[in-house]
N, C-alpha and C positions, 0 to 999 in steps of 0.2 A: 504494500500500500504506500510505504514511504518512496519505495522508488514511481510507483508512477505520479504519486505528487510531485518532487522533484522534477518526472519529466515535463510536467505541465507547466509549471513555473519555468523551466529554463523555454520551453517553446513560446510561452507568453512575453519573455523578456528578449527572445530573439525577433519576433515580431512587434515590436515596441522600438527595434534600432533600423526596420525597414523604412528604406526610404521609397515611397510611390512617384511614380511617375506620371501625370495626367493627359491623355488628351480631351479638347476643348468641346465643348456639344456643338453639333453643328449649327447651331443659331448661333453659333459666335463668331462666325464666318461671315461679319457685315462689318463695312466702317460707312457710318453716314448715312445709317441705313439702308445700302446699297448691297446686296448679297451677291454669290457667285451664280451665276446664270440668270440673273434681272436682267430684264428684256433692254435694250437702247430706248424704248418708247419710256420706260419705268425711270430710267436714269432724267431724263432730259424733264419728264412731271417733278421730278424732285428739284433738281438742279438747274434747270433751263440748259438752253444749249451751251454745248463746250467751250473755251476759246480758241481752243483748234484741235483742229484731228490730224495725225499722224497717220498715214498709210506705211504697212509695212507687207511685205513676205517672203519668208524661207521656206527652205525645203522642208525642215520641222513640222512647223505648226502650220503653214501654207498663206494663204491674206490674213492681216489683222489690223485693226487699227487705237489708237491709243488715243485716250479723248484724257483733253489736259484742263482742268478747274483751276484756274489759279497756277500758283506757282508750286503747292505742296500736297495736290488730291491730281491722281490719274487713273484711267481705267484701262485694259487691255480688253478689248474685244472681240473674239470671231463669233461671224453667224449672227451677229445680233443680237451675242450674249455675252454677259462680262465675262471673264474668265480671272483676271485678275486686277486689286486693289492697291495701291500706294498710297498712304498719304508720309510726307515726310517734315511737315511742321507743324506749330503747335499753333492749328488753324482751325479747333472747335469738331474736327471731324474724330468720331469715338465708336468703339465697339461699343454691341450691347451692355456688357458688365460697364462702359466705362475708362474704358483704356484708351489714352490717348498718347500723341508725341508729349515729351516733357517729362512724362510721370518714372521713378525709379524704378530701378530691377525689384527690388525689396515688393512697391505695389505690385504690381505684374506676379509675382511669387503670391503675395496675399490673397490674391484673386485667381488665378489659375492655377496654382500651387508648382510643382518641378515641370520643367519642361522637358520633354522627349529626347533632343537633343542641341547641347551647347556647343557654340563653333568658337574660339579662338581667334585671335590674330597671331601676328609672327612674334609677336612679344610676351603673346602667355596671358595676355587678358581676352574677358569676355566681349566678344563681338556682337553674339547673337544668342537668342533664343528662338527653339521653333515648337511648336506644340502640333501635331497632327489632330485631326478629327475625329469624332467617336465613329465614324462609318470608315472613313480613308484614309490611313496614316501619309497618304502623300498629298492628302488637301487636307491646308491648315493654314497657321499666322506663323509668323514669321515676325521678331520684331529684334531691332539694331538697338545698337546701345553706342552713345557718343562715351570719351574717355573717363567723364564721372559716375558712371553707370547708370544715364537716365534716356530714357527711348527717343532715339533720333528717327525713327522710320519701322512702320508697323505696313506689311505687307500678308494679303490673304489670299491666296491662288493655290495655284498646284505645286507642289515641290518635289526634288528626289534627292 
């Protein structure tokens, strides 16, 4: 009896030093309330028209175009539908929870708790955080961190 007490307690205190990992619900896959595959008509009711569109195509992803809000909100386009988000200043555009450019790693952790995977620079600090989705670990956000560790650029598309 003594030993499987013991084993209980050390299993409770080994799952007490786990650290989780989160991905994000997919309604958190909006900045501006603008979501991934919101039509161009959906965009332009919210936003009015662009200040300019960007024609693009590769061999990759094939025509796309990139519709620019300002200087710090873009969207990436095929078909009609977004496919990916940027905003890169601190110009009132937010995820649903609230997450905007400006706000520290620490909030970002508070709210979405660890992220899936952290990327580096060549000096050994944090660059990024990315959290994948509760359906597709390769759609997710993406967000930069400038050198004090506060989010320069929050990005929601597809990743690999």
């Amino acid at each position: 009896m003594k030993r499987i007490l013991l084993l209980l307690i050390s299993v409770c205190c080994l799952a007490g030093f786990t650290i989780c990992y989160a991905n994000i619900a997919n309604e958190e896959l909006s900045l501006g309330g603008i979501t991934l595959q919101s039509s161009t008509d959906y965009v332009r009711s919210v936003y009015g028209e662009p200040e300019r569109i960007v024609k693009s195509n590769s061999r990759f992803t094939g025509p796309m175009q990139t519709y620019y809000y300002g200087t710090s909100f873009r969207l990436m386009v095929k078909d009609g539908k977004v496919t990916q988000l940027d905003s890169t200043g601190n110009n009132g555009i937010k995820t649903p929870s609230g997450i905007s450019v400006g706000m520290t790693r620490n909030d970002l952790e508070t709210i979405y708790g660890k992220p899936n995977r952290v990327n580096r620079d060549s000096a050994g600090y944090i660059s990024d955080y990315y959290y994948g989705s509760d359906s597709n670990y390769y759609t997710g956000a993406k967000f930069n961190f400038n050198g004090s560790g506060r989010i320069s650029a929050i990005s929601i598309g597809y990743f690999d």
